[in-house]
C-alpha positions as CSV (number, residue, x, y, z in Angstrom):
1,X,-41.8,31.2,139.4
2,X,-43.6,30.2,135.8
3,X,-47.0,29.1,136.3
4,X,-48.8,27.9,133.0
5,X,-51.3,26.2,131.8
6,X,-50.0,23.2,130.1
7,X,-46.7,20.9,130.0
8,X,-44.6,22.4,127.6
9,X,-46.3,25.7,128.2
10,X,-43.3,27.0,130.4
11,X,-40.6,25.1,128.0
12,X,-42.0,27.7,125.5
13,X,-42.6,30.9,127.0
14,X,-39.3,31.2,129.3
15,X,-36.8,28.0,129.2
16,X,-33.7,30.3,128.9
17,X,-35.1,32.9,131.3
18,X,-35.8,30.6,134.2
19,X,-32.2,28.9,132.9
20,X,-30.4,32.4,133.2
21,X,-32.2,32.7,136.9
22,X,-31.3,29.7,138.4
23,X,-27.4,30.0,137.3
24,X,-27.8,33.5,139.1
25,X,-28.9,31.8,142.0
26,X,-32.3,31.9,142.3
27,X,-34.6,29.4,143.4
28,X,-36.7,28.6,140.7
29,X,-39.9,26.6,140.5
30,X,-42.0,25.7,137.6
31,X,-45.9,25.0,138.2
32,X,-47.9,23.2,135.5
33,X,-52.2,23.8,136.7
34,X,-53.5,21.0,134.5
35,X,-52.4,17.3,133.5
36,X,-52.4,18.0,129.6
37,X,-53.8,14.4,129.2
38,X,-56.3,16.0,126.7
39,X,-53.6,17.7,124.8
40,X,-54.1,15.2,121.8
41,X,-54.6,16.1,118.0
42,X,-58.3,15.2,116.6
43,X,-56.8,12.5,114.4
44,X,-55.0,10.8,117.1
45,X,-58.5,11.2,119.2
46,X,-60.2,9.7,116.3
47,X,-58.1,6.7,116.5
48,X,-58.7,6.1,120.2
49,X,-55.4,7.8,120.8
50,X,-55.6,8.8,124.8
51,X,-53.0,10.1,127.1
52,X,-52.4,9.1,131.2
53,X,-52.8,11.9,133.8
54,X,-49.3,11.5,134.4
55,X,-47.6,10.5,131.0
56,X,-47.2,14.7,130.3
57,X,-45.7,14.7,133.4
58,X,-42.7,12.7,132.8
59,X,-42.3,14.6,129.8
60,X,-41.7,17.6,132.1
61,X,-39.6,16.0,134.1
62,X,-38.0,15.1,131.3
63,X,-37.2,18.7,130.0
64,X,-35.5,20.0,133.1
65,X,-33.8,17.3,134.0
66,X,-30.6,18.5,135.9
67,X,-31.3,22.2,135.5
68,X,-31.4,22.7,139.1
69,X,-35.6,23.8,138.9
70,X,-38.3,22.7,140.5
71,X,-41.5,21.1,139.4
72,X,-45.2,21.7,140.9
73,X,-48.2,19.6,139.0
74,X,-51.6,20.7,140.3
75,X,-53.5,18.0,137.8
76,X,-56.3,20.1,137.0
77,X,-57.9,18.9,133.9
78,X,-56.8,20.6,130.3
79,X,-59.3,22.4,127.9
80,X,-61.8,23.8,130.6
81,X,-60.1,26.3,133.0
82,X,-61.7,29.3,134.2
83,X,-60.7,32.1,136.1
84,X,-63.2,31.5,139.1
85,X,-62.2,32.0,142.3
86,X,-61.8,28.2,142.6
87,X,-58.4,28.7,140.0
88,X,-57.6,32.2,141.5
89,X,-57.6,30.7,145.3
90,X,-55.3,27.6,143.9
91,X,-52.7,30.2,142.1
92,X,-52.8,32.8,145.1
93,X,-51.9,29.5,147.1
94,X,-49.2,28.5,145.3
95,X,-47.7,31.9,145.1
96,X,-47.7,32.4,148.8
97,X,-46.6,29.1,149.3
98,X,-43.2,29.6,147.0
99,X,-42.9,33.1,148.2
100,X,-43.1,34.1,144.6
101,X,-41.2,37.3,144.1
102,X,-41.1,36.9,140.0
103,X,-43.9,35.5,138.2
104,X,-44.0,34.5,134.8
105,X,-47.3,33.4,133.0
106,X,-49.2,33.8,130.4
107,X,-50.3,36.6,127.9
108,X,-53.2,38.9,129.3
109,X,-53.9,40.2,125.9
110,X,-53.7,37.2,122.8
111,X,-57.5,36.8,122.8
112,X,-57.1,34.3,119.9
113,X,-55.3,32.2,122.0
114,X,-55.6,29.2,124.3
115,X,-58.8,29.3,126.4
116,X,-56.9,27.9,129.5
117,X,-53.5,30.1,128.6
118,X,-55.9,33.1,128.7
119,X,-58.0,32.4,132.2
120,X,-55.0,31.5,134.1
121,X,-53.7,34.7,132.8
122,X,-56.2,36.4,134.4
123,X,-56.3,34.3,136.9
124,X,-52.2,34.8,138.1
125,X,-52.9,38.9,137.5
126,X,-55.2,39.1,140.5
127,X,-53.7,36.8,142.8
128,X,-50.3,38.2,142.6
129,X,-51.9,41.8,143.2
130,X,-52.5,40.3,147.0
131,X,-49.2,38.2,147.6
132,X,-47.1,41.2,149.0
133,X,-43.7,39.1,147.8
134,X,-44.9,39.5,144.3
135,X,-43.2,42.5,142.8
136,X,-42.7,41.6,139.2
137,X,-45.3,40.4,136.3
138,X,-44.3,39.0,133.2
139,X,-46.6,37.7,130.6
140,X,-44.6,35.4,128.1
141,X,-45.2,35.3,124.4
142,X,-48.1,33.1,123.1
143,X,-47.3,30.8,119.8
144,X,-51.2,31.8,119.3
145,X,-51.3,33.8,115.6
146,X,-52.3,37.4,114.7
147,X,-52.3,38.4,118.9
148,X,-52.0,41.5,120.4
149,X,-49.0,40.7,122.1
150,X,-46.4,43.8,122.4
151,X,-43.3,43.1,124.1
152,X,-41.5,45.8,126.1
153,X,-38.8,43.3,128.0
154,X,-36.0,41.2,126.5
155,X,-34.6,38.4,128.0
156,X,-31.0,37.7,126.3
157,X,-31.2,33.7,126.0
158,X,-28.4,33.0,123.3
159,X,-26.4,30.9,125.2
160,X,-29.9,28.6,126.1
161,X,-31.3,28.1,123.1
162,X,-30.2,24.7,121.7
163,X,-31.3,23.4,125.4
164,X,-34.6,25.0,125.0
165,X,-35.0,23.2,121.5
166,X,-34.2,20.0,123.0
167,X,-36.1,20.8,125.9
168,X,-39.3,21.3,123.5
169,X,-38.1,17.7,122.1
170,X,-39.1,16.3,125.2
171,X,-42.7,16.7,124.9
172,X,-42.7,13.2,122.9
173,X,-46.5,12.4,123.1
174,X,-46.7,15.8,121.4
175,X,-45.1,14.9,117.7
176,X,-45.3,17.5,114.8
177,X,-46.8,20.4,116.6
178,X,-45.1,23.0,114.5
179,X,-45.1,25.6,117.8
180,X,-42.6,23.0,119.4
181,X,-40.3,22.3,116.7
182,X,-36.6,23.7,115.8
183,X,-37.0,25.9,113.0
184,X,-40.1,27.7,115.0
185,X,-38.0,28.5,118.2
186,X,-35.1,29.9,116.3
187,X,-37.3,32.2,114.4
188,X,-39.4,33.1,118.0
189,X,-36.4,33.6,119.6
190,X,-34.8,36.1,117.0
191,X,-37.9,38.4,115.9
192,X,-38.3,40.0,119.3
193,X,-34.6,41.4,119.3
194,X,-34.9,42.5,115.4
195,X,-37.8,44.4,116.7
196,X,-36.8,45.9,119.7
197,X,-33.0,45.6,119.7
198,X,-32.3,45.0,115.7
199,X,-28.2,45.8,116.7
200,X,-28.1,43.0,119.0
201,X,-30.0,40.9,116.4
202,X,-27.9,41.5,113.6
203,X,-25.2,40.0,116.2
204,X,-26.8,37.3,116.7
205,X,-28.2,37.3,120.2
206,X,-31.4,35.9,120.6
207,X,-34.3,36.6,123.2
208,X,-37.4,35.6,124.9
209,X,-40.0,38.7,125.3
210,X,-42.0,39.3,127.4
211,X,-45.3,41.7,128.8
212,X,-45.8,43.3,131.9
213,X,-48.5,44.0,134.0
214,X,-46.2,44.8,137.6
215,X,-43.0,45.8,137.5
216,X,-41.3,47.0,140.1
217,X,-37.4,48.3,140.0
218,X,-34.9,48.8,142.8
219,X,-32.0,50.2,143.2
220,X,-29.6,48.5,144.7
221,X,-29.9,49.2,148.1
222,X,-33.6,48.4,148.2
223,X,-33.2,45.1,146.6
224,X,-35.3,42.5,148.6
């Protein structure tokens, strides 16, 4: 399960990871908490420029269309999440609901990034500490600059990556963000491995990284 904040938010932190686990077999859902209607640049605002609850939506849609993953949209509205017990009840819900064992979400640790990326962050960390299915954390990379985020797991997504480019494509309504362009995602998807696993880089396989705050390893006997 990915739960983020916003609609391209999971398209960014693990396309080719939640790819990689649905070929394996795994049911795999997607759930975006707010509607991203005021995800809009201040020029755009300036000119009246508006989008509908459910236009970012179809742009999801859009982006994993025929992957074989599911989609949840809780419509909260974008810009003003905090990690009450309002948004921790709704994410506690939602991981008990899809028997999450593997979560992905946001960084706990880019504090210059997004204000709802960072309370649903928090957020996801102390519901999953009470969903006993829950055994694995992982806190995807924010595009956020000059954050604290230290990888320590490698997800080898080489043979995703031009889907996860046009996947980012998708997100139509959001034009000339440089976080969601081509060039960006190649370079994101390479410094991880030249930083952690420079042999494999030089190679050319390509990764998405990823925190933890849980993780739990079996052997293969105890394997849920």
């Amino acid at each position: 399960m990915a739960l983020v904040a916003h609609p391209d938010d999971a398209e960014l932190l693990c396309y080719g990871t939640l790819r990689r686990a649905a070929q394996a077999g795994a049911t795999v859902t997607v759930v975006v908490v707010t509607h991203g209607a005021n995800g809009v640049s201040l020029a755009d605002a300036a000119e009246g420029r508006r989008l509908g609850t459910d236009e970012r939506a179809e742009e999801v849609r859009a982006a994993w269309h025929s992957t074989g993953i599911q989609l949840t949209f809780l419509g909260m509205p974008d810009g003003a999440l905090v990690a009450d017990r309002h948004l921790i009840s709704a994410v506690e819900a939602e991981l008990t609901r899809l028997g999450c064992t593997l979560l992905i979400t946001h960084s706990l640790n880019a504090d210059t990034d997004h204000q709802d990326h960072r309370a649903l962050a928090g957020a996801a960390a102390n519901a999953a500490t009470r969903v006993t299915t829950c055994h694995t954390v992982l806190h995807g990379e924010p595009h956020a600059p000059r954050s604290a985020f230290a990888p320590t797991v490698l997800v080898d997504i080489t043979e995703h990556l031009d889907d996860k480019v046009s996947a980012l494509a998708a997100h139509r309504t959001q034009v000339g963000r440089w976080y969601l362009g081509k060039d960006y995602t190649h370079h994101r998807a390479a410094q991880a491995g030249w930083r952690l696993r420079p042999a494999a880089a030089a190679a050319g396989r390509v990764y998405e990284p990823f925190e933890t705050s849980v993780l739990t390893l079996f052997s293969q006997e105890d394997r849920p």
